[in-house]
Every structure is written in C-alpha cells, then in structure tokens.
N, C-alpha and C positions, 0 to 999 in steps of 0.2 A: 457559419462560413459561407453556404451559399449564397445568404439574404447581402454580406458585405462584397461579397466576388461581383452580383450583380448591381449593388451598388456603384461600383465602382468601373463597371462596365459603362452603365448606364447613366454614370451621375453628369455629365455634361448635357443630358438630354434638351432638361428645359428651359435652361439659358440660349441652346441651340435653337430651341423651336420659335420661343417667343422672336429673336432678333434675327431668325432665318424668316419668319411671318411680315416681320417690319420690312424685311430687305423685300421679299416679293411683293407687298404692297404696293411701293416707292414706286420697284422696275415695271410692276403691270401698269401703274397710272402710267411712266411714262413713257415706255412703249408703246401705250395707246396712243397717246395725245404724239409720238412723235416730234418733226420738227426742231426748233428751238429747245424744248424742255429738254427732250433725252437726248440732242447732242452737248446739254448744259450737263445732264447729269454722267455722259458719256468723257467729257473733259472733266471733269470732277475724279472721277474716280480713277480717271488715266495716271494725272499728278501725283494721287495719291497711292497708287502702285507703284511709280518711279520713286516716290520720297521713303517707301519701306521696299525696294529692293538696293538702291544706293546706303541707305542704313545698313540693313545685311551686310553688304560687303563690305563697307565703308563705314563703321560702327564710330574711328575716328572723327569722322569728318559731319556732324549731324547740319552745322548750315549749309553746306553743300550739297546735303542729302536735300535738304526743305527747297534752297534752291534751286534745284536743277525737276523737282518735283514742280515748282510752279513754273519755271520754264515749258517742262513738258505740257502741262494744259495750255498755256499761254499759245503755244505752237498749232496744238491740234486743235484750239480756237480758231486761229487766223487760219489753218486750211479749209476750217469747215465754210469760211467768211469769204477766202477770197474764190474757193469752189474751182480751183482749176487744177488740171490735171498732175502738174508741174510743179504743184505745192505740197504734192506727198513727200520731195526732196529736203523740203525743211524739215519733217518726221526724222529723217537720220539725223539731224546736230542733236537729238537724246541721246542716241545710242553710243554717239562718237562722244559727246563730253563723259557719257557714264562714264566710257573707255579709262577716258583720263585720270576722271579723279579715282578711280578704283584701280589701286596696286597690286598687280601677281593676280588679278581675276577676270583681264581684260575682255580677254574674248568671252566670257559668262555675260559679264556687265552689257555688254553691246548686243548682246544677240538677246538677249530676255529682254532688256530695257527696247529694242526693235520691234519686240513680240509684243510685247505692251503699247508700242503705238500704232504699231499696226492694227491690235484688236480695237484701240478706241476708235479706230476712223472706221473700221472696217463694220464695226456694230450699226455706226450713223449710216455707211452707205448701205450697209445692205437692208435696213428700216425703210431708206429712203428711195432703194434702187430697186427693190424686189418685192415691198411690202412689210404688212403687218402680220402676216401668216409667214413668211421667212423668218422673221427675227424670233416670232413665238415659237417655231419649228425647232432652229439652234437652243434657245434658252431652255423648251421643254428637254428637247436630248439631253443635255448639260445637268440639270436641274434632277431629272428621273433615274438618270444614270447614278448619279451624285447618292440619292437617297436609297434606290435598289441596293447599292454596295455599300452602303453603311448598317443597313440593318441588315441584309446578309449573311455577310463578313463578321459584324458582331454576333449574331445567331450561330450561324455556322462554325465560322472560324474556320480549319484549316491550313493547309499550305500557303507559305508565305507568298507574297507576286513578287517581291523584289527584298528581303528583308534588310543587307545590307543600305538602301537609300530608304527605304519607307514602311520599317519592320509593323506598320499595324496591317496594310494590303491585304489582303488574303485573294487568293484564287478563285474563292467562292465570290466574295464581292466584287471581284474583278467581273467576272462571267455572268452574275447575274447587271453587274451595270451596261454589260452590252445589252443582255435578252430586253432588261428596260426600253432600252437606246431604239430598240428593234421594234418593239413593239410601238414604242412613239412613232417612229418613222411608218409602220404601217397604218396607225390608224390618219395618220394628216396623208397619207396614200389616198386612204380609203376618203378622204373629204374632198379629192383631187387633186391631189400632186401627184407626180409619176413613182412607179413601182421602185425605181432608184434610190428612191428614200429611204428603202427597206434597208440596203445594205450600208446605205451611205451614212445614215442613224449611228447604226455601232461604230464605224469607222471614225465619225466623229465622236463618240462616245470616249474611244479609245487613244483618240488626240489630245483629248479634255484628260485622261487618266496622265497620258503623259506629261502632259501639263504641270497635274498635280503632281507628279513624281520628278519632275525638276525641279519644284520649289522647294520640295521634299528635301532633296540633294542638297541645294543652297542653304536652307537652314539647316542640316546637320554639317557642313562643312562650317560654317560660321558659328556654332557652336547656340543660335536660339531657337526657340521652341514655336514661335510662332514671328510672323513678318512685321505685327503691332498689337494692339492691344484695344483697337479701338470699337472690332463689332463682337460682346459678348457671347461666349461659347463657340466664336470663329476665328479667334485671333486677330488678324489684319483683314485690309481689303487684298491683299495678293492671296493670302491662303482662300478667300472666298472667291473670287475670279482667275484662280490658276487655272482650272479646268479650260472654264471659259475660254480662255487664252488662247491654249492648246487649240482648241475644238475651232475657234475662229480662222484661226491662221491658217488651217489646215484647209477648213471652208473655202477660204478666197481661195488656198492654192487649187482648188477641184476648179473655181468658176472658171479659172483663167482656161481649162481644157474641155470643158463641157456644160451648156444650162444648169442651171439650180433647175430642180425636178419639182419642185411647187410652183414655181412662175414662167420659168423658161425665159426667166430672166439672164 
C-alpha cells in the first residue's frame, strides 16, 4: 500500500525533471546571450501561452485560438523592433480581441491574456534594462519557490491553501515557497543587491503562487487538466510560466514606485 501511495505521489517525478532540466538549459543559454535570442525565445513562448489560454476558454474556436496566438508574438515582435515607448499600446489588441472571441469569460480572457504580454515584454526589458543579475534574480525566486513547495507539500502535506481552486496547495508548500523566495533574495543581497530583496523575494514568490492559482481556477472552470500537452510532466507552457507571470507583473508594478534593489535600476 505504502510502496503504491508513494508511487503515485511521486510518479510524475521524472518526466518532470528530465523536460524541467531541458526548459532550464534553453532559458540559462538565453538569458545569458540575451538580446535577439531571449527576446526570440521571449516572443515564442508569449504566442504560445495566448494559443493555450484562448483554447481554455474558447475550446470551440481552435483557429482562433492558433491565430490570435501568432498575432500575439507577431505584436510583441514589432514592439521589441520598433523600441518605442508608445508601442506597448499595441500589446492590448491581444487582450481586447481575446475579449471577443471568448464568450461569458470576457473579462478572464483580457486581463490574463494582458498578463501574458505584459510578462513577455517585461522579461526582455528587464534582461535588457536592469541586467543579467535581475532577470536570474526573478527566474531563481520563481524557479526555488516553485520546487520548495512541491517537495514540501508533497512530504508534508497538510492543510489545503486554497482547496476549492487548487485542491493539491498545501500550506506547507505554500510557506516553505516563500522561506525559498527569501532565502534567494538574500543570498543575491548578499552578492550586492539591496536588503529589499529580502522581503521583496517572497512577495514575488507569492505573485508567482497566485499566478499559479489563476490558472488553476481557469482550468477547473473549463473543465481540463492541464493548458496543453506539449512539455512532458508540465502540461503546457501556461501551467509552466503561470508563476512566472504572476511574479513579473507584479515586478514592474514595484519598479514603477521604487529601484529594483540589484541594480537601482
């Protein structure tokens, strides 16, 4: 009983590791290199969160899903291209066509499908605005947080964080993805970013949870398990960049009232 209980705890482990090992590969090269590449791989992955959250809600409509997915890279191409302030403006015609083609779930559709362009731009300027120590800063919080509260949560277990939208959460996992979050932000403290990191770590940490507990929400209202089917033992690329999401948008909203505390950016 116990050998099958843990089996089945644990059985998505290592389809999880191997294509969670590939996705970090991909993002560290091109985080590194920057520029072109990771605004290439940054439009990539945008379209492809717009074509499996329009699917979601819009299960009818898949060429509209596929289209309005290449729209949306096609868009946060030409803003990365034409670099002007004024071209964030085109970023809403995702939000506002999601709007349309999706019935009775309007306001859902526009506000995440927002959240998702706004993260892909937001990824490239802040690579490109604040560094290479910012962007490894966000992705380790996201990334540490992510994995503290999966093996946690599975170990521990416990009280539910939200059961009704995301019945696996647990409290434990919850709590230990901040302490994660915390402890990242201090050590990139400790390499010289400001003390702010400390707390602003978890705070992101917990933008990224709610992230993932939106998406959460969307696929149990729509009735699937997962956003696609395309990165083994992660489902979609939404279910793998919801945090992300979260924890980005959240990001800018801080910049707009105070430095990033790694660059003073």
């Amino acid at each position: 009983m116990n050998g099958g209980s843990n089996s089945g705890k644990w059985g998505d482990l290592l389809p999880r590791l191997a294509s969670g090992l590939a996705m970090v590969a991909i993002g560290v090269a091109a985080i590194w290199q920057g520029g072109a590449i990771f605004a290439g791989l940054s439009v990539l992955v945008t379209g492809l969160m717009v074509w499996e959250l329009v699917t979601m809600l819009a299960p009818g409509r898949p060429g509209k899903a596929v289209g309005l997915g290449l729209v949306a890279a096609v868009l946060l191409g030409f803003v990365f291209v034409i670099h002007e302030p004024l071209g964030l403006v085109y970023l809403l015609i995702v939000p506002i066509v999601a709007a349309i083609i999706v019935a009775g779930r309007r306001g859902v559709a526009f506000a995440y499908s927002l959240a998702i362009m706004l993260t892909g731009y937001g990824l490239v300027a802040l690579r490109e605005g604040a560094g290479l120590g910012a962007i490894t800063w966000i992705v380790a919080v996201v990334v540490v947080s992510d994995i503290a509260g999966y093996f946690v949560g599975r170990t521990l277990g416990g009280p539910k964080f939200w059961p009704k939208v995301s019945p696996k959460k647990t409290w434990s996992g919850t709590v230990a993805g901040w302490v994660g979050a915390a402890i990242v932000g201090a050590i990139f403290a400790g390499l010289g970013g400001g003390l702010a990191m400390i707390w602003i770590s978890p705070l992101l940490a917990f933008a990224g949870q709610l992230g993932d507990i939106a998406e959460s929400a969307i696929k149990r209202a729509t009735g699937v398990k997962d956003s696609s089917s395309l990165i083994p033992g992660h489902g979609g690329v939404l279910d793998r960049f919801d945090a992300l999401t979260g924890a980005v948008v959240v990001l800018m909203l801080i910049s707009q009232v105070m430095p990033l505390p790694l660059t003073g950016s």
